[in-house]
C-alpha positions in Angstrom: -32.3 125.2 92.6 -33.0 127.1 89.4 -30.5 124.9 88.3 -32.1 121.7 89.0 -35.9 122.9 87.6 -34.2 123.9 84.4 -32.6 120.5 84.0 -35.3 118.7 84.9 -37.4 120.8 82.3 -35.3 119.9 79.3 -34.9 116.2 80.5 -38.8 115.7 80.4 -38.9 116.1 76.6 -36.5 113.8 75.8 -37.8 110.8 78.3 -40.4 109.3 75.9 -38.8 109.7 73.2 -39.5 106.6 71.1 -36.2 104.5 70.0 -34.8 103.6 66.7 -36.9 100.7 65.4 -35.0 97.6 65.6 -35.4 94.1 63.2 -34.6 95.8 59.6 -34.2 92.7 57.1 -30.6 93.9 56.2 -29.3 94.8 59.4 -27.1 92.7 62.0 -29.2 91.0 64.0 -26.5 91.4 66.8 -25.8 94.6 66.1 -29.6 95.9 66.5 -29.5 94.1 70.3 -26.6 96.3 70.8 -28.8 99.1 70.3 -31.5 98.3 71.8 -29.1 97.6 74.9 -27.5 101.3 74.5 -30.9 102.6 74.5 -32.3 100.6 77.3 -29.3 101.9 79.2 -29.4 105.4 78.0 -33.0 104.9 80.1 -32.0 103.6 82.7 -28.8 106.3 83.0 -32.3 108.9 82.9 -34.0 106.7 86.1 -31.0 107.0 88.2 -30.3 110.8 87.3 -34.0 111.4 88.6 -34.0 109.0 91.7 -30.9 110.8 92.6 -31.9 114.1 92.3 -35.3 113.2 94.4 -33.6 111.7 97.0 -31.0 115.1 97.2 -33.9 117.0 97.5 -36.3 115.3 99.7 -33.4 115.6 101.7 -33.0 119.5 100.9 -36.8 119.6 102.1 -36.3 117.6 105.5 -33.5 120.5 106.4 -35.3 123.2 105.5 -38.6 122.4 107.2 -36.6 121.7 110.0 -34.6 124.7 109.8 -38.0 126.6 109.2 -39.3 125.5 112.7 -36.3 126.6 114.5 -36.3 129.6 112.9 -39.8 130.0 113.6 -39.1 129.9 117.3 -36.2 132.0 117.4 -38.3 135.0 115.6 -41.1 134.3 118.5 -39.0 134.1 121.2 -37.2 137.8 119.8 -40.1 139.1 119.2 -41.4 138.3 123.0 -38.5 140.1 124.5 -38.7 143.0 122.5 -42.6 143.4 123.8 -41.7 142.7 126.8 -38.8 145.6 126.6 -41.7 147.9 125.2 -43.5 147.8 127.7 -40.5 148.4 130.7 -39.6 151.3 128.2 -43.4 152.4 128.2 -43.2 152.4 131.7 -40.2 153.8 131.9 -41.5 156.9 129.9 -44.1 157.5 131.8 -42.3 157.9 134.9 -39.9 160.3 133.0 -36.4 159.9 131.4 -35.6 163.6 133.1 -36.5 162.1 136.5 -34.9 159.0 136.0 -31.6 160.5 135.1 -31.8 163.6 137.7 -32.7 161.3 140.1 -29.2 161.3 142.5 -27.8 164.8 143.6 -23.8 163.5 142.4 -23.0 164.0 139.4 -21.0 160.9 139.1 -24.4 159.2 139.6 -25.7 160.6 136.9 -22.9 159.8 134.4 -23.3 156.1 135.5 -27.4 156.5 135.2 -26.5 157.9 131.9 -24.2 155.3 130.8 -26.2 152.2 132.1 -29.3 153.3 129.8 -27.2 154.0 126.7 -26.2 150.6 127.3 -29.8 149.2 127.6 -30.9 151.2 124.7 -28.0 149.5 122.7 -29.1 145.9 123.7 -32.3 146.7 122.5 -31.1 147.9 119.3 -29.2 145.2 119.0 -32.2 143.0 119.4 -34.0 144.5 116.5 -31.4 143.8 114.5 -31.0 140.3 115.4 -34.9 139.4 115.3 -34.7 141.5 111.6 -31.9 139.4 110.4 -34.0 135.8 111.8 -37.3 137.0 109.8 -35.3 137.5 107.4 -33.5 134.5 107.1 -36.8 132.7 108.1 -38.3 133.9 104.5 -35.1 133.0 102.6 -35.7 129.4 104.2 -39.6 129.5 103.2 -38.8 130.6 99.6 -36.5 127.8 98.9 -38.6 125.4 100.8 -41.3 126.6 97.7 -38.8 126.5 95.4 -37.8 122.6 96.5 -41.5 121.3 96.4 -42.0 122.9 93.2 -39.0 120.9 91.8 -39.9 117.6 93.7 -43.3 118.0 91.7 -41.4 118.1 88.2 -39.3 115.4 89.2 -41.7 112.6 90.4 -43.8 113.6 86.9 -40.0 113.3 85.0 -39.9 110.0 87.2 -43.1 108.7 86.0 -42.0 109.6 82.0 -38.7 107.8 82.7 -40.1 104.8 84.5 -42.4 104.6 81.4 -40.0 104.9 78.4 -38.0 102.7 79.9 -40.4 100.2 80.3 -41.3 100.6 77.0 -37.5 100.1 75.7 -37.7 96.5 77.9 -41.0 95.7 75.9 -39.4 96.6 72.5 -36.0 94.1 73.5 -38.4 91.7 74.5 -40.5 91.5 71.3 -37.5 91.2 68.9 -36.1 88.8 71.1 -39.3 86.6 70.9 -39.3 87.2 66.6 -35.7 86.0 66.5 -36.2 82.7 68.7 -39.7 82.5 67.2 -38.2 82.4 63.7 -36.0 80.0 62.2 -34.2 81.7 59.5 -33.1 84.6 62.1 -32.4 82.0 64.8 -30.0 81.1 62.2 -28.9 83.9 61.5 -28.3 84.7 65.3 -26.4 81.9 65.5 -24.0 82.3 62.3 -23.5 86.1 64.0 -22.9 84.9 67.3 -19.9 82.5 65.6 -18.6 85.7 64.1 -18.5 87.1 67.3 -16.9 84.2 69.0 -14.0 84.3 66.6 -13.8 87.9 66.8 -13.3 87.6 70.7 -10.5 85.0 69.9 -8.6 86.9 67.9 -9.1 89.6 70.9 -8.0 87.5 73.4 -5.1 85.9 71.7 -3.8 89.4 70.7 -4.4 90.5 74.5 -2.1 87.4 75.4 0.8 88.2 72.7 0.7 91.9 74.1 0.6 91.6 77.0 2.3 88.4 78.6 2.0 87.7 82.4 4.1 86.0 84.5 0.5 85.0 86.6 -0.6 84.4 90.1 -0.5 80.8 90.5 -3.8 80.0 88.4 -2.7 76.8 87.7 -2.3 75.7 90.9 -6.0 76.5 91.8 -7.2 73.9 89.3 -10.3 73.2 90.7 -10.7 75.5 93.4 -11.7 78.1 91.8 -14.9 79.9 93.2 -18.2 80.5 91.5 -17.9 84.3 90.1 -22.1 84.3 90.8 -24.3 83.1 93.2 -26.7 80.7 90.8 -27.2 77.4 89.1 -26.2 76.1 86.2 -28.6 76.4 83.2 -26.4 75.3 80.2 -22.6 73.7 80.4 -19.7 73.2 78.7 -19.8 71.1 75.1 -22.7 70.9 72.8 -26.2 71.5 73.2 -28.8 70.4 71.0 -31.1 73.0 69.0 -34.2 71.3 68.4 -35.6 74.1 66.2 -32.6 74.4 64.1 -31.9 70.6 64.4 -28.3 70.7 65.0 -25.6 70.5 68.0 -24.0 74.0 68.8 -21.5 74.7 70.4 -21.0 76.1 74.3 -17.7 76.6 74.6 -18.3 77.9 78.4 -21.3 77.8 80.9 -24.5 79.5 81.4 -25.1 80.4 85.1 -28.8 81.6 86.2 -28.7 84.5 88.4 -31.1 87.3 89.6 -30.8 90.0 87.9 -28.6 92.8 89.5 -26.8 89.5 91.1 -22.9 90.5 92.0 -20.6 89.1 89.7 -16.7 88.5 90.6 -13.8 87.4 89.8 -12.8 84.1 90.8 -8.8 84.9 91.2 -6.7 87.8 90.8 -5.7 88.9 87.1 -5.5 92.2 85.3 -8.4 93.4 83.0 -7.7 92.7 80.2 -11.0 94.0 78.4 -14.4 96.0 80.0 -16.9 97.1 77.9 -19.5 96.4 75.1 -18.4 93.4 72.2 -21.4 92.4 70.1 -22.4 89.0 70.6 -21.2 89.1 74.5 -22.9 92.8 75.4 -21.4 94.1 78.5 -17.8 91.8 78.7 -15.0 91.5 81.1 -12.1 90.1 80.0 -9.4 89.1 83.1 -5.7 87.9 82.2 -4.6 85.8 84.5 -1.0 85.1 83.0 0.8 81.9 81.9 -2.1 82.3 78.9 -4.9 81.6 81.1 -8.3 84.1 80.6 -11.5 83.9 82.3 -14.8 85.7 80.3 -18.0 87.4 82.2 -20.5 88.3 79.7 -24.2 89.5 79.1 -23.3 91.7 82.4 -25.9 94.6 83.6 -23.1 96.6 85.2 -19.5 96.8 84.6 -17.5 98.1 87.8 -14.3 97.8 86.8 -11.7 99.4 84.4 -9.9 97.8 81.6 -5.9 97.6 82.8 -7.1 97.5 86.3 -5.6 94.8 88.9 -7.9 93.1 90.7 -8.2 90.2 92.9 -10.0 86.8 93.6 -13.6 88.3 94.6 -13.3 91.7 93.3 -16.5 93.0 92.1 -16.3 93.1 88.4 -20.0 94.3 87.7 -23.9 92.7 87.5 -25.9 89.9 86.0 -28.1 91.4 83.3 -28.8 90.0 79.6 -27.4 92.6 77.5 -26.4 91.0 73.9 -28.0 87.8 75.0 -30.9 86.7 72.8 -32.4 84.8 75.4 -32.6 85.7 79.1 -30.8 87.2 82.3 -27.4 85.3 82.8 -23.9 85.4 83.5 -22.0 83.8 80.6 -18.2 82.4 81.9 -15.5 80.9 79.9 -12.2 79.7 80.5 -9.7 80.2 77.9 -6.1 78.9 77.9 -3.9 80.3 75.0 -7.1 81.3 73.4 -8.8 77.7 73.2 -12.1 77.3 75.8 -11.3 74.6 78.3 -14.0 73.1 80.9 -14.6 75.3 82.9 -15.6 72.2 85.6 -12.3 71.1 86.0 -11.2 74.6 87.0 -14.5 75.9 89.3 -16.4 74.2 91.7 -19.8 75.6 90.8 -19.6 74.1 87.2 -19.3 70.2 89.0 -22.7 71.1 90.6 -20.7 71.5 94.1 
């Protein structure tokens, strides 16, 4: 427990403490989202740390109160039966030990008279002991009881400063998302990253295929079978789509799936992971190898649950719907690669016919 209050006293410090300031002229434009996603995850690392340890102790508290009111009774109920063994004792006194033990004329009756009230006297010893050791233990329980509701106090005020630095981490994402998209010269300059990025994950995924060939698991042969990895609608598919602000046609070389946030996202057949973790441009990626050169891409992901050279199957949970390195909003991002060129993802899954 001392523990716990210390470590909740030096998180509380460091739970407002106000990012880096993102949109510097010079700086990546992609790269600053990447930050701002680190941070806003560093935050939301601090909201779980503290939810967890509440719900740990409010637990710890339910016991012990618990445990407090059985104690409670045990001490009463002792401490009856030793007045009640007072008062016999009392009685006993008054009517005379000497008598009581003189009483018979044997003396094998007196031995016995003798023993039997050794024996009663080391009961009632015994019960001292016993009702000492439960009011005892009942103020151990009562002091860490304290102890818990003191700590539950610093944790729902650590709560409070994590729930509010992390909503002002969203706030910050969410402004210098709106200057980019607001702004044509950055929208451009969003854009001429983001085709950095996308050749960057080529070359990735072309070296992932030379290094590590598979024999695959019948992916071909699912041509159009292929589950939806999210449960959601299509927002933008596969081709070109036409910036208005920009006035040009940009590419999509996969599909944009609109899904709650938190939404489960999964693989749509078995593969090995071939990449999980953070590429600028994509924010949280999964990469699966399917074999026989075929790759399928999750991107913008909350959550990654999976490990990179992991095998997994067809519905495996690969992580969450979020919109880390997206400059626009929550989605799942999905291509379909085949020797490292995109291919329609709508002749493959049934979701991206609108089925």
């Amino acid at each position: 427990m001392k523990r716990l209050a210390a470590a909740v006293t030096l998180l509380i410090p460091f739970l407002g403490a106000p990012a880096a300031a993102a949109g510097g002229k010079a700086g990546s434009l992609l790269a600053e989202i990447e930050q701002l996603d680190r941070e806003m995850t560093r935050r939301s690392q601090e909201l779980d740390w503290v939810d967890r340890r509440i719900r740990e102790t409010t637990e710890r508290i339910t016991t012990n109160e618990a445990e407090v009111g059985t104690r409670r009774q045990e001490v009463a109920k002792r401490r009856s039966e030793l007045k009640r063994r007072s008062r016999r004792l009392y009685r006993m006194s008054r009517e005379g030990l000497v008598g009581l033990l003189l009483g018979g004329d044997e003396l094998i009756d007196l031995r016995s008279r003798y023993h039997y009230l050794q024996v009663l006297l080391d009961r009632d010893v015994k019960r001292v002991g016993e009702c000492r050791a439960a009011m005892a233990d009942l103020a151990r329980r009562l002091k860490e009881l304290d102890a818990d509701r003191r700590a539950m106090s610093e944790l729902r005020r650590a709560l409070a400063e994590a729930q509010r630095a992390a909503e002002e981490q969203r706030q910050q994402k969410q402004s210098f998302l709106r200057k980019i998209l607001s702004s044509t010269d950055l929208r451009r300059k969003a854009l001429d990253e983001g085709r950095a990025a996308t050749r960057e994950l080529g070359t990735k995924i072309a070296d992932a295929g030379r290094a590590q060939p598979r024999a695959g698991r019948s992916f071909r042969s699912s041509r159009g079978k292929l589950p939806c990895p999210v449960a959601g609608t299509i927002r933008t598919g596969f081709g070109t789509v036409r910036d208005d602000k920009l006035d040009e046609d940009i590419r999509h070389p996969g599909i944009s799936l609109d899904a709650a946030r938190g939404a489960e996202v999964k693989a749509v057949h078995g593969a090995k992971v071939a990449f999980a973790g953070y590429f600028k441009g994509f924010g949280r990626l999964v990469i699966l190898d399917h074999g026989e050169g075929f790759f399928t891409l999750y991107a913008h992901l909350g959550q990654i649950k999976v490990s990179q050279g992991a095998e997994v199957e067809a519905g495996t949970l690969l992580g969450t719907v979020g919109d880390t390195g997206s400059v626009s909003r929550v989605k799942l991002y999905f291509e379909l690669r085949f020797r490292g060129r995109p291919i329609n993802p709508a002749r493959w899954v049934r979701c991206a016919r609108g089925e």
